[in-house]
N, C-alpha and C positions, 0 to 999 in steps of 0.2 A: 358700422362702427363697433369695434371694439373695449369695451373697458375694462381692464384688471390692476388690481391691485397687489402686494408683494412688501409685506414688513411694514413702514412706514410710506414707502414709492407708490404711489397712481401714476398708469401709462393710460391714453387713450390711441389707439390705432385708427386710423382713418384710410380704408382702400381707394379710395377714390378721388379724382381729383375736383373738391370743393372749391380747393382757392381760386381755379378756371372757372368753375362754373359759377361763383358767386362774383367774378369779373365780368362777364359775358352775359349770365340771368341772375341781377340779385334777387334772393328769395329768400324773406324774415325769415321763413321757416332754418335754415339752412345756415342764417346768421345766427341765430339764437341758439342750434345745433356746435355751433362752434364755438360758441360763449360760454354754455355751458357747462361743455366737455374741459375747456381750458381751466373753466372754475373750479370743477370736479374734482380734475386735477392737479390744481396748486392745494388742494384743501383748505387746512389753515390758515394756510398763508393770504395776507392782505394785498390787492393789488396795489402797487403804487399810483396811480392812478384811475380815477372814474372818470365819467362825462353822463351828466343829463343831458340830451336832446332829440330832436326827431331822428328815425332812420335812417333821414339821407345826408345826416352830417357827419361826416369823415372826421377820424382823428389818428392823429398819430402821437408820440411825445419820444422825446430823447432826454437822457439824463447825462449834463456834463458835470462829473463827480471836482473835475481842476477847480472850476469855478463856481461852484456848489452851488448847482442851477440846474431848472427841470424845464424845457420847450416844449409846449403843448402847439399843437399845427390843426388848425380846425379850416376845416375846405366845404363849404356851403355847394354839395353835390347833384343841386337840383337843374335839371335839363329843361329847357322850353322849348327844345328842340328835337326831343324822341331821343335817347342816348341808345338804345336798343336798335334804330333803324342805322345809326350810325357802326356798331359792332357790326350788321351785315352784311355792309360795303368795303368792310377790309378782306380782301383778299388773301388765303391761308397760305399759299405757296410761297408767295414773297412781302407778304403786307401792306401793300399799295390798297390805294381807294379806284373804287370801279365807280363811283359816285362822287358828287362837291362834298367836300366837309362843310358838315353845320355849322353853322355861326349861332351863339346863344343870344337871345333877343332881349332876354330881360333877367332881372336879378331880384330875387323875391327875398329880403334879409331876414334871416334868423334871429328872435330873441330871447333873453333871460336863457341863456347856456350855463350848467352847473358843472365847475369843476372840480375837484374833489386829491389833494393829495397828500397822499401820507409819509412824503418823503421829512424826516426833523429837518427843522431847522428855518423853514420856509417863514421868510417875514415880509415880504415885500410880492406882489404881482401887480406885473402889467400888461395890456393888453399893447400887439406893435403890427404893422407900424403908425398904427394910430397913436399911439406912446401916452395914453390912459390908464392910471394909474386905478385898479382895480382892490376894491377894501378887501383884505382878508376876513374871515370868520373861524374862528378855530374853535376846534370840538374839544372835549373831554377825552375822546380817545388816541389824539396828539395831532391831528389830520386837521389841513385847511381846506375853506372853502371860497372862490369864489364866482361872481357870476357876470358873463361875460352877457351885457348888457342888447350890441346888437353886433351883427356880425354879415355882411354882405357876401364877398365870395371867398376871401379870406381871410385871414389873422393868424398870429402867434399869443400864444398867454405865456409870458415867460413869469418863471417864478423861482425866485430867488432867497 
């Protein structure tokens, strides 16, 4: 990894390819590695949004400026099934399975998920499509918060 900086500009350079490897063997280390090289370099800048919760939950979030909304996508990533023995049965040459695909057996739900954002304006979230109407908390520093109570294997936190 590379870091410089240049005026007011932070670049992080990354030779290698992390985003394969952390598909294929995730590894904290390697997450955290990318977390806070990105942090690094936004500096100042606030992310628009956080998430508290375990490692294996996934987030993504879209921001629809038309309709002055922010979609939080949270995907309860846990395997009961070895997700590691399943990467080794795909095939590189054409991506076929030389094995059965796993079937996941059980669903261990997530709770008390924090999410955190600091886009203005935010007055209303809910969790979908359970369509749970989630309390805001709003900080002094203009950012909401709120907490996604339980969460199986997926949800949307929209927030509006």
């Amino acid at each position: 990894m590379l870091a410089s900086a240049y005026g007011l500009g932070r670049a992080v350079y990354l030779p290698a390819g992390l985003d394969q490897a952390m598909f294929f063997y995730p590894n904290s280390y390697v997450g955290a590695m990318l977390v806070n090289a990105a942090k690094w370099a936004a500096g100042n800048s606030r992310a628009p949004l956080e998430v508290d919760g375990p490692l294996l939950l996934a987030v993504t979030y879209r921001r629809q400026p038309a309709q002055k909304r922010t979609i939080v996508h949270l995907l309860n990533d846990q395997s009961s099934y070895g997700r590691h023995s399943v990467y080794q049965k795909i095939r590189m040459q054409d991506n076929s399975l030389t094995g059965p695909w796993a079937v996941r057996r059980e669903v261990i739900s997530l709770h008390d998920i924090r999410v955190r954002c600091t886009v203005p304006g935010i007055t209303r979230a809910t969790q979908q499509p359970e369509n749970v109407d989630l309390p805001l908390k709003s900080s002094l520093d203009g950012s909401v918060e709120v907490v996604v109570p339980k969460l199986g294997i997926y949800s949307l936190v929209v927030l509006e």
